[in-house]
VEXTORZA-262505 format. One line per field, with one value per residue (C-alpha): chain; residue in three letters; x, y, z. Coordinates in steps of 0.5 Angstrom, whole numbers, plus 500, padded with zeros to 3 digits. Each point is the difference from the previous one (the first is absolute). Example, Ala and Ser with C-alpha at 12.3 -4.5 7.8 and 13.67 -1.06 7.14 Angstrom:
chain: (A	A)
res: (ALA	SER)
x: (525	502)
y: (491	507)
z: (516	498)
//
This chain:
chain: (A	A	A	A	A	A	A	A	A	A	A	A	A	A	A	A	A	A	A	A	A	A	A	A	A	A	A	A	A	A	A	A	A	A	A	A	A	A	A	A	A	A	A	A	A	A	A	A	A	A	A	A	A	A	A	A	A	A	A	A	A	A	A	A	A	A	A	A	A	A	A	A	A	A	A	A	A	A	A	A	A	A	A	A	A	A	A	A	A	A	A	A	A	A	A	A	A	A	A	A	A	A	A	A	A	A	A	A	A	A	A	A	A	A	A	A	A	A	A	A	A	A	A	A	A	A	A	A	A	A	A	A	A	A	A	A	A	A	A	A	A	A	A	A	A	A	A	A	A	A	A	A	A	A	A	A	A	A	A	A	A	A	A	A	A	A	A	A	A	A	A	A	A	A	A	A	A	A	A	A	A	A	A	A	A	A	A	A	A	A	A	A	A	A	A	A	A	A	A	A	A	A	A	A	A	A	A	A	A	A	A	A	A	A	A	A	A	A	A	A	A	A	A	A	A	A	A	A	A	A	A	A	A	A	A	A	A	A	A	A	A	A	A	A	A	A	A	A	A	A	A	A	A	A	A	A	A	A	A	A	A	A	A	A	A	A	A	A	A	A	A	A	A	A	A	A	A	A	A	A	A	A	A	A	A	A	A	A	A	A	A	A	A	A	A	A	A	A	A	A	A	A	A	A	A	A	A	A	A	A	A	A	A	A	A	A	A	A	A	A	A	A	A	A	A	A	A	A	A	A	A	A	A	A	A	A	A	A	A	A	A	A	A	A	A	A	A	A	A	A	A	A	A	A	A	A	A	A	A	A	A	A	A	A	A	A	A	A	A	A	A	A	A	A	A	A	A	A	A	A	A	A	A	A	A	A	A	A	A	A	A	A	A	A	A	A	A	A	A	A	A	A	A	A	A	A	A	A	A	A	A	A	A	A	A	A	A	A	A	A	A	A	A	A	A	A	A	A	A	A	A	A	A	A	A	A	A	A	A	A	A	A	A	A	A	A	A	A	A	A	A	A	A	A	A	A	A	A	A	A	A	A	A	A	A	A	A	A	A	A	A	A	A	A	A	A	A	A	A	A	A	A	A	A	A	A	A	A	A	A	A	A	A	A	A	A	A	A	A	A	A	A	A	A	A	A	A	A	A	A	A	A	A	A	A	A	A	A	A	A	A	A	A	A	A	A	A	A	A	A	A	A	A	A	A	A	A	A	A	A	A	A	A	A	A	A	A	A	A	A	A	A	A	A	A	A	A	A	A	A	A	A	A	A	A	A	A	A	A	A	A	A	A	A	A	A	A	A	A	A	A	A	A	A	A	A	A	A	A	A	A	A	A	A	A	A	A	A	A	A	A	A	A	A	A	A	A	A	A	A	A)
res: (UNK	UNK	UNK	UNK	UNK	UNK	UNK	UNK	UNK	UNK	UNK	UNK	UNK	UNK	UNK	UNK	UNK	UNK	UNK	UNK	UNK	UNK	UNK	UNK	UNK	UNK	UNK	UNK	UNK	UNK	UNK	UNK	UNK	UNK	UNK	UNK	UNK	UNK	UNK	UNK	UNK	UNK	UNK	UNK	UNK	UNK	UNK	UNK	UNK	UNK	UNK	UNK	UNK	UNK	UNK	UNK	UNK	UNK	UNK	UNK	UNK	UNK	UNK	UNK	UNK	UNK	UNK	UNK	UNK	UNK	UNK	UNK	UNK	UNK	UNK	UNK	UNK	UNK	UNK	UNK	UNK	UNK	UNK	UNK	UNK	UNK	UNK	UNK	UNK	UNK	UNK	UNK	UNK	UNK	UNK	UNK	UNK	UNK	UNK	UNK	UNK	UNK	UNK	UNK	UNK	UNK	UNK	UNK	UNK	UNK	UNK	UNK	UNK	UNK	UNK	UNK	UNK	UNK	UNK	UNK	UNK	UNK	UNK	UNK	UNK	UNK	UNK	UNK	UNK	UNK	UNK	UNK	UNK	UNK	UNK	UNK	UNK	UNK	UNK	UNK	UNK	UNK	UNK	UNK	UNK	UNK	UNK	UNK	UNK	UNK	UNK	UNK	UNK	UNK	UNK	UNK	UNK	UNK	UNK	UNK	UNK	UNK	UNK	UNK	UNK	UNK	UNK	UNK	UNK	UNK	UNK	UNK	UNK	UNK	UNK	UNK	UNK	UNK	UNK	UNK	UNK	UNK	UNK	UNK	UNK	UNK	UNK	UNK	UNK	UNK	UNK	UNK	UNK	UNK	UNK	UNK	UNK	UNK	UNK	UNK	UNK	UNK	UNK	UNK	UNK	UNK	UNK	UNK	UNK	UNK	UNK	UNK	UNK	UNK	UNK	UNK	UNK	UNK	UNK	UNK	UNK	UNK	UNK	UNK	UNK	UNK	UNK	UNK	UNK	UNK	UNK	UNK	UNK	UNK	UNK	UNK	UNK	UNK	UNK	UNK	UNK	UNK	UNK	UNK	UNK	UNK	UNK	UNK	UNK	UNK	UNK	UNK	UNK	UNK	UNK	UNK	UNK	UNK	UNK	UNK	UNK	UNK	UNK	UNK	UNK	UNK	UNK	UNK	UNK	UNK	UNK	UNK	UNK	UNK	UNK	UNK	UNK	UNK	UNK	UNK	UNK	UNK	UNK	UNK	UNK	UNK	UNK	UNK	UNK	UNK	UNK	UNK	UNK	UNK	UNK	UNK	UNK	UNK	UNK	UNK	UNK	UNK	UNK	UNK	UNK	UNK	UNK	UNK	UNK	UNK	UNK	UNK	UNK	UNK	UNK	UNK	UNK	UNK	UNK	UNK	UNK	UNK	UNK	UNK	UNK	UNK	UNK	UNK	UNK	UNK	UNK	UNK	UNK	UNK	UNK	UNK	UNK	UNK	UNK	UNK	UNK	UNK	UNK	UNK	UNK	UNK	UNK	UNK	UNK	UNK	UNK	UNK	UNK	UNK	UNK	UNK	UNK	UNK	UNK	UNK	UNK	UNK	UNK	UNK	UNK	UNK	UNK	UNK	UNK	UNK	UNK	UNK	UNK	UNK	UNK	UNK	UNK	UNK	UNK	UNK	UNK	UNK	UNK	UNK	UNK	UNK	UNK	UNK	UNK	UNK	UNK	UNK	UNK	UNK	UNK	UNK	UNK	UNK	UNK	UNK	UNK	UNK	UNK	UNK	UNK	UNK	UNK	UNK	UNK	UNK	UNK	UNK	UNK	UNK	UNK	UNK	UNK	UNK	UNK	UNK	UNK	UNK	UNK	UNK	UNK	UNK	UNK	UNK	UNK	UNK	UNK	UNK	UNK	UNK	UNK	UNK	UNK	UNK	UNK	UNK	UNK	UNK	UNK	UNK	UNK	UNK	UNK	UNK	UNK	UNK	UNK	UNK	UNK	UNK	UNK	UNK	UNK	UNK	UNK	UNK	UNK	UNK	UNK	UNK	UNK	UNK	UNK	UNK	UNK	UNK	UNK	UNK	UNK	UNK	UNK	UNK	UNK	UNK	UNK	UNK	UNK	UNK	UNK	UNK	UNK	UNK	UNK	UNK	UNK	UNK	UNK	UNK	UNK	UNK	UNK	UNK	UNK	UNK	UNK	UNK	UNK	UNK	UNK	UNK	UNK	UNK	UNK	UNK	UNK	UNK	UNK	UNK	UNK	UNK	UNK	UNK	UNK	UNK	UNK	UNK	UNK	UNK	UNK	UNK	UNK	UNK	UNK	UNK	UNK	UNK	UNK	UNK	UNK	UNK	UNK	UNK	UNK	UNK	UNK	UNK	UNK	UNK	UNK	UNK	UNK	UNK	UNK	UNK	UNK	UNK	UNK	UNK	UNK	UNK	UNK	UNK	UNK	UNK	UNK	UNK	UNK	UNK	UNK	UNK	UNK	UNK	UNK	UNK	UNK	UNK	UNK	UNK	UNK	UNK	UNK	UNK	UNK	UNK	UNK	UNK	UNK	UNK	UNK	UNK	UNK	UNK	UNK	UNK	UNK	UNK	UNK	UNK	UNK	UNK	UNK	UNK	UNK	UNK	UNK	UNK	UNK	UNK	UNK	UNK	UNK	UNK	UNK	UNK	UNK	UNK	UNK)
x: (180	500	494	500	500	499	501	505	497	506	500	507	503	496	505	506	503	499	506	506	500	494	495	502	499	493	499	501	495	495	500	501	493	497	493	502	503	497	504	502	506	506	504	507	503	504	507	501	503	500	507	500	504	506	499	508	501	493	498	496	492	498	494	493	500	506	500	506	501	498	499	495	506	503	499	501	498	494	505	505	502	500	507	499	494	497	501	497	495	499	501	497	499	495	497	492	496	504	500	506	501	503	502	504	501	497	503	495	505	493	493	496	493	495	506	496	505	496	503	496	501	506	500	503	507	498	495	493	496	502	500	501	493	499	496	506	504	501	503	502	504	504	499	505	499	504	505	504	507	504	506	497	493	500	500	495	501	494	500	495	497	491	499	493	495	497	496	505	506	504	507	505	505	507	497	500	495	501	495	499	496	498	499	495	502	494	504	496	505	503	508	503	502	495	500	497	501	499	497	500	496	497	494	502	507	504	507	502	500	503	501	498	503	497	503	495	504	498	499	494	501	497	501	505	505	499	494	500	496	499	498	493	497	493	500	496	501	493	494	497	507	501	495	503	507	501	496	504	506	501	497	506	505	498	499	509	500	500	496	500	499	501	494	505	498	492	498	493	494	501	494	499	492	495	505	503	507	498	504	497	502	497	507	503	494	500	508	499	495	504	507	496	496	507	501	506	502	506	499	497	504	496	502	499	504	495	495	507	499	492	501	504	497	494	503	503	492	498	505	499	493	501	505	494	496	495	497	502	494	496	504	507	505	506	506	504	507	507	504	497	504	497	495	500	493	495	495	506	501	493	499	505	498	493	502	503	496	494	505	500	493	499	506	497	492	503	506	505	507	506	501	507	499	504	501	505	507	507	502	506	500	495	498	493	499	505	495	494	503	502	493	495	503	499	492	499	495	505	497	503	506	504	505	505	502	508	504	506	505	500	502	503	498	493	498	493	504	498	492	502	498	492	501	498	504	504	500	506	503	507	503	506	504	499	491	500	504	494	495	503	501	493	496	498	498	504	497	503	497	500	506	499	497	506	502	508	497	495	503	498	492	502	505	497	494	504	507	502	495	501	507	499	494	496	492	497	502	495	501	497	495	497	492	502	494	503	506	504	499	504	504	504	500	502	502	494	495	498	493	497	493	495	492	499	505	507	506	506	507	507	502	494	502	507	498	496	506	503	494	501	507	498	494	507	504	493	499	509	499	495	503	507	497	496	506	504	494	502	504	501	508	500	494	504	506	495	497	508	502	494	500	508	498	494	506	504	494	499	507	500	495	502	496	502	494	504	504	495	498	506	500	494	501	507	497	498	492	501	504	494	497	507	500	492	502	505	494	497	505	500	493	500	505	496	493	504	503	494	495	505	500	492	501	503	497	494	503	502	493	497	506)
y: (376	507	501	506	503	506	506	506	507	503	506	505	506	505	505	497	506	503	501	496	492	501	503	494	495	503	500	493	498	504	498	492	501	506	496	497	504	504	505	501	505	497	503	499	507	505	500	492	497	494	496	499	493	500	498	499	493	498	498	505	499	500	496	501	496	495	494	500	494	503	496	501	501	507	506	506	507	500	504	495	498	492	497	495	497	494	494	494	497	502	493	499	494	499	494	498	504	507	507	499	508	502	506	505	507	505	506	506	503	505	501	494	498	496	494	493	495	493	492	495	492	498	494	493	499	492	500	499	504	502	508	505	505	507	500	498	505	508	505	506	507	504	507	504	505	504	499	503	499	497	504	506	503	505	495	495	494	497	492	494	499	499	495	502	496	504	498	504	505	506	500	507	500	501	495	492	496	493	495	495	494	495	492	496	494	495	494	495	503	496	501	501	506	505	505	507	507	507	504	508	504	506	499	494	502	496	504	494	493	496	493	497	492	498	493	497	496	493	504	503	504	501	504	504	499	507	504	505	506	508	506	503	505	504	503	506	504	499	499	494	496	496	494	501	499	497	493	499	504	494	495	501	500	494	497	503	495	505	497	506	508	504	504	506	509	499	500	498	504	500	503	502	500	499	499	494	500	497	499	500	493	502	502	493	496	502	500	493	498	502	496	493	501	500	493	503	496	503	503	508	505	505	507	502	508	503	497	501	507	501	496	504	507	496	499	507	503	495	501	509	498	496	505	506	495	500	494	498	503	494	502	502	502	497	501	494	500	496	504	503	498	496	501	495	499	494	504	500	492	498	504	497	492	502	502	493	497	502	499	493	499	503	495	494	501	501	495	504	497	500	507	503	507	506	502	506	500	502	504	505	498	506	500	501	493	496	503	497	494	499	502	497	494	495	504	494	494	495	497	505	499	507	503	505	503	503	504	499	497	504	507	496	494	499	504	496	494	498	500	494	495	503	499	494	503	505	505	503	505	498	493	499	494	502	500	494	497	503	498	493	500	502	496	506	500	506	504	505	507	505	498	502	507	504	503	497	493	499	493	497	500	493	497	503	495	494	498	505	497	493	502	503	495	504	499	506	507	506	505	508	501	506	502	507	502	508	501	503	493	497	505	501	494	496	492	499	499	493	502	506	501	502	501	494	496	499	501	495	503	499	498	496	494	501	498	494	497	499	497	495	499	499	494	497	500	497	495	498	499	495	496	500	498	494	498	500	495	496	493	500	504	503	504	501	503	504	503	502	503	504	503	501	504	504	502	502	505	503	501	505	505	502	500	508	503	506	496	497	508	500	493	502	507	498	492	499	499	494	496	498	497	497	496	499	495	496	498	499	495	496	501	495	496	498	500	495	495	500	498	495	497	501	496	494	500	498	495	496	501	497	495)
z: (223	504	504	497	491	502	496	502	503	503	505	498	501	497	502	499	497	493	497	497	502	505	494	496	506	501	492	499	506	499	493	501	505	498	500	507	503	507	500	508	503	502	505	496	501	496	498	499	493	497	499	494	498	496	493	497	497	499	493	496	499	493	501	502	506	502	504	505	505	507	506	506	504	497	501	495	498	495	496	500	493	499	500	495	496	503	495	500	504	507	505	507	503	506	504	501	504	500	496	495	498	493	500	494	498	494	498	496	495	499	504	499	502	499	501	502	504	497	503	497	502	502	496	503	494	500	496	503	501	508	501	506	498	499	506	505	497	503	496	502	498	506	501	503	506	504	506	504	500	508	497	498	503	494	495	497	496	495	502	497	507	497	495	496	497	494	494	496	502	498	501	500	495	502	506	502	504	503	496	507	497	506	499	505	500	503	504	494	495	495	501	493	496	498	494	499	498	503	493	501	495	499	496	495	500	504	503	504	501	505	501	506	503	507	502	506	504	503	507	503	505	508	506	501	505	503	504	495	501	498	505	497	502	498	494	499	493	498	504	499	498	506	499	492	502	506	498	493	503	505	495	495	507	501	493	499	507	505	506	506	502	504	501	502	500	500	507	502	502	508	504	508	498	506	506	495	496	494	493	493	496	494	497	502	499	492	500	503	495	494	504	500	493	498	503	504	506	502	508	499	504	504	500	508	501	498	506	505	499	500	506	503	499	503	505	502	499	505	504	500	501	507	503	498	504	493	497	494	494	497	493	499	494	501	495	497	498	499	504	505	508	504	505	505	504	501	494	495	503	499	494	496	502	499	493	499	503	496	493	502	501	493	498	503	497	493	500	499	499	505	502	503	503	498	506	499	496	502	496	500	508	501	507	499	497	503	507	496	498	507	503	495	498	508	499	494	501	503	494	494	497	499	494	501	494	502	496	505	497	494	505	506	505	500	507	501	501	506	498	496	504	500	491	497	493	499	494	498	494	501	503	502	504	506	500	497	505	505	496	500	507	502	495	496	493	497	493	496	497	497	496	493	500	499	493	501	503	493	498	507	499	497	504	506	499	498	501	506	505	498	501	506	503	502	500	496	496	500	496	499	495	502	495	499	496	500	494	506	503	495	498	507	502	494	502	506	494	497	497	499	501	494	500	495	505	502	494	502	500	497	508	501	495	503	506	497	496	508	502	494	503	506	497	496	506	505	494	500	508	499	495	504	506	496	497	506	503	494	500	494	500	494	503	506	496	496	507	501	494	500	506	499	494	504	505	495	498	506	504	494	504	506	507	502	498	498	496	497	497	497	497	497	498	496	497	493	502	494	505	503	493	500	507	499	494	505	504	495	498	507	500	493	502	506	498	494	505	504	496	497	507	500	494	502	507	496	495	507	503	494	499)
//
C-alpha cells in the first residue's frame, strides 16, 4: 500500500472571509480538524464568491447519508446534490501487480461526525478460503478546498482534490465526499472474483452499505511503456518537513509507477569561498537519496538556471574588479536567479563548468543515476533565455546530455531551434507535426509536459500519461506537481499539485491517482506490444493473425487522439473521461486473447518436446 497513512493536518484560510458562503467554507473546516488544524493565514483576498452549483433536476436527500456512483475521474461541487442513488454492487476489474481504485460518492442529508469508512476481506467467490486482506487495502475520504476558476478570477470553485486517512470523520450536511477505496494487488494474486463491502457507521449505526466486486485478471503488469516523471520541487511549509515528505513522498510516486523527477525551483548553495567557487550538494544528495531509496530508474533532470544566473553575476563582479585594477576578495556574495542576462566573461564560463563539474564528482562518489541538465527553458521565446540556452548549453561536459524544455509550439514556432543539435531530449507543453518531424530527423527523444494542470484541461491527467504518448511515440510525460505548503499556493495555482505536503507526511490528491491510472495504461499498453511482437514471432498463423487483428484494434484506438497538442486540449477537455475505462477493456481484450494462444502454443511446443 501507499507508503504513507497518515492523517490529515491541513493549512486553510482563516481569512477566507466572514460572511455568506465564505464563513459557512471556513465553519465547516475549521470544525472538521478543530483538533488538527494549524491555523496559518491565507492570502485569498477580499471580494471572491464561491459558484455555487445549480441543484435543479436532482433527487431529494431524505437519508442520512446516501451513496451514489462517483467515479475517480469527475468533478463536482461538494454542494452538488447526487443525481441518482448507487444500486447494486460497485465493479471494477484490474490486473496483478496494480492499484485498482474503487471510488463512490455519499451525501450528508445533515452534520455527521465520528463516521468510520471500514472494508474488510475481499473474499475470492469460489469457495476456498483466498482473500484480498485488509492490510493491502487503502480507504480514504475527499476533502474539498478551494480553487480559482480560469473563467473568472473573482470566483472560486470547492472540488475533491485531498483524499485523507482518519480514524473517523465528519461530514457537513447539505454536502458530499469522494470515498477512494485502492486495492493493491500483489503479482501472486489469484485471478477470480472477489467479494466485499465498504460499511459506513456512525457508532453501531450503519448509514450505508456499499457492495464491492473486484474481478482480477489473469494479467500481471510490468513497466510502462513511457518515461513518466513529475516536476518537484522543495517544500517548505513546515520546519523540518522535508526529510518527512520528500522520502515517502517520492516513495509513493514510485509505488503508482512513476520512475523519474525533475529536481526543479530549488537551487543549490553556491559559494566564492577562500578564492574558490564551491556548490553546496547537500540539498541534491538527500533529494538523490530519497529518488533511489524509491527504486526510481528513470534519468534525473537537473535544474541549472539558477547556476546560469549566478554564474553570470559572477562574472560581472570579476570583470568590475579587474577594469578598477583590484584583486578579487577571498569571499564574495554573489546573487542567483533565473532570469538574469547574460554576462559574458571567462569567470562566468569557468564558474558554471566548475559547478557542474563538482555536481558530477558528488554523482560519481554517490552513484546517482542518469542525469540530464536543465539547462535553460524557452518559454514565450524570451530573449533572456533563449540568450542563456544558446551560451550555457556548449559550456556542458562533452560527456552530459541536455533537456530543453520549450514552450514553442504552443505560442508559435520554437525559436531555440537551431540549439537542437546540442540536446539529447526534447521537452515540450505542446507537439505538433512539424517538431515531431524534427525530432524524427535529428534523432532526438521528444517528452511533453505540463499538460494537464489547467482547469478546461482536467480530464487529460489521465490520457496524458497513457494513450496520447503511445499515440504520439514519444519517450516520456512529465508533469507539474508543485509542493505548496502555503493555502495561497494551492488556491491560486489549483491544477499544478498532486500532493500536498503535511508535518505527519505527504496527503495524496485527487489529480495524483489520475495520473496513475495513465501510467497503469501505458503498463497495459507496454504489456500489449510485448505480447504482439511474441506472436508476430510465432509460426503458428493463428498467432499471427491474432498479432494482426490486435494491432488493427489498438490502431483504431489511437487514431481517435489527435497528434496537434492544441487539439489534443480540446479532445480532452470535451471527451467523457469513462472513455479511457472503455478503450482500457479493449486491450484488455487482445492482451486475453494472446496471452491464450500463446500459452496454448507453449503447450503444444512441450507435448512435441516430450513426444
Amino acid at each position: 500500500m501507499f507508503s504513507v497513512r497518515s492523517t490529515i493536518i491541513l493549512v486553510l484560510a482563516s481569512a477566507l472571509g466572514a460572511t455568506g458562503v465564505h464563513a459557512q467554507l471556513q465553519g465547516n473546516l475549521f470544525e472538521m480538524w478543530a483538533d488538527q488544524l494549524p491555523v496559518r493565514e491565507s492570502t485569498v483576498p477580499d471580494g471572491y464568491e464561491e459558484a455555487l452549483p445549480d441543484r435543479s433536476g436532482v433527487i431529494a436527500v431524505e437519508e442520512e447519508l446516501l451513496a451514489f456512483p462517483f467515479s475517480l475521474e469527475m468533478e463536482m461541487s461538494p454542494y452538488a446534490l447526487p443525481d441518482r442513488a448507487l444500486t447494486g454492487p460497485l465493479e471494477v476489474q484490474g490486473a496483478r501487480a496494480e492499484y485498482v481504485s474503487m471510488t463512490f460518492g455519499v451525501f450528508a442529508g445533515r452534520d455527521l461526525s465520528g463516521v468510520f469508512l471500514e472494508v474488510g476481506p475481499l473474499i475470492k467467490d469460489d469457495g476456498s478460503d483466498v482473500a484480498i486482506p485488509p492490510e493491502q487495502i487503502d480507504v480514504r475520504l475527499s476533502v474539498p478546498l478551494p480553487y480559482r476558476t480560469d473563467r473568472d478570477k473573482q470566483l472560486y470553485t470547492m472540488e475533491h482534490q485531498v483524499l485523507v486517512e482518519q480514524d473517523e470523520y465528519a461530514i457537513p450536511g447539505q454536502q458530499n465526499r469522494k470515498v477512494w477505496i485502492n486495492v493493491w494487488l500483489p503479482p501472486e494474486t489469484p485471478a477470480g472474483t472477489y467479494l466485499g463491502e465498504c460499511v459506513i457507521r456512525r457508532e453501531a449505526d450503519v448509514l450505508a452499505r456499499v457492495a464491492l466486486k473486484l474481478t482480477v485478471l489473469p494479467i500481471t503488469l510490468g513497466k510502462p511503456g513511457v518515461l513518466a516523471s513529475v516536476w518537484y520541487t522543495k517544500i517548505g511549509a513546515w520546519d523540518g518537513t522535508y526529510e518527512k515528505n520528500t522520502p515517502d513522498h517520492l516513495a509513493q510516486l514510485a509505488e503508482l509507477g512513476f520512475n523519474s523527477i525533475y529536481q526543479a525551483n530549488n537551487p543549490p548553495g553556491i559559494f566564492y569561498r577562500d578564492g574558490k567557487v564551491a556548490i553546496d550538494t547537500r540539498s541534491l544528495e538527500r533529494l538523490m537519496d530519497a529518488f533511489m531509496a524509491a527504486g526510481m530508474d528513470g534519468p534525473v533532470h537537473i535544474d541549472l538556471r539558477y547556476v546560469n544566473g549566478w554564474s553570470s553575476n559572477f562574472g560581472r563582479i570579476v570583470d568590475a574588479h579587474q577594469k578598477d585594477g583590484k584583486e578579487l576578495p577571498a569571499e564574495l556574495k554573489v546573487a542567483g536567479g533565473y532570469e538574469v542576462e547574460v554576462f559574458d566573461h571567462p569567470a562566468t564560463r569557468e564558474a558554471f563548468a566548475e559547478i557542474v563539474r563538482q555536481i558530477e564528482r558528488c554523482a560519481a562518489q554517490n552513484g546517482w543515476p542518469d542525469r540530464y541538465y536543465f539547462v535553460q527553458e524557452e518559454a514565450t521565446a524570451k530573449p533572456a533565455r533563449l540568450e542563456a540556452l544558446h551560451y550555457f548549453l556548449p559550456l556542458l561536459p562533452e560527456q552530459s546530455k541536455a533537456i530543453l524544455v520549450s514552450n514553442g509550439p504552443r505560442w508559435g514556432r520554437d525559436e531555440a531551434k537551431e540549439v537542437a543539435e546540442h540536446l539529447d531530449a526534447r521537452c515540450y507543453s505542446v507537439l505538433n507535426r512539424e517538431v515531431m518531424a524534427d525530432a524524427k530527423r535529428l534523432g532526438q527523444p521528444l517528452d511533453i509536459y505540463n499538460v494537464a494542470r489547467s482547469e478546461p484541461r482536467r480530464y487529460s491527467n489521465r490520457v496524458a500519461l497513457g494513450f496520447y504518448p503511445k499515440r504520439l511515440g514519444i519517450r516520456g510525460v512529465s508533469q507539474w506537481a508543485y509542493i505548496h505548503g502555503s493555502p495561497s499556493g494551492f488556491f491560486f495555482w489549483p491544477y499544478g499539485h498532486m500532493v500536498h505536503d503535511s508535518p505527519d507526511g505527504p496527503i495524496p490528491t485527487s489529480r495524483l491517482l489520475k495520473m496513475a491510472e495513465g501510467i497503469d495504461d501505458s503498463r497495459y499498453l507496454a504489456l500489449l506490444d510485448d505480447l504482439i511482437s511474441r506472436a508476430q514471432a510465432s509460426e503458428a498463423p493463428a498467432a499471427r493473425k491474432a498479432a494482426a487483428d490486435a494491432r488493427h484494434d489498438l490502431d483504431a484506438i489511437l487514431q481517435k487522439l489527435p497528434l496537434e497538442g492544441m487539439e489534443f486540449f480540446e479532445f480532452a477537455r470535451t471527451t467523457d473521461p469513462t472513455t479511457y475505462d472503455t478503450w482500457r477493456s479493449e486491450v484488455v481484450k487482445s492482451i486475453l486473447t494472446l496471452q491464450a494462444i500463446l500459452q496454448s502454443e507453449s503447450s503444444d511446443k512441450q507435448v512435441e518436446d516430450g513426444a
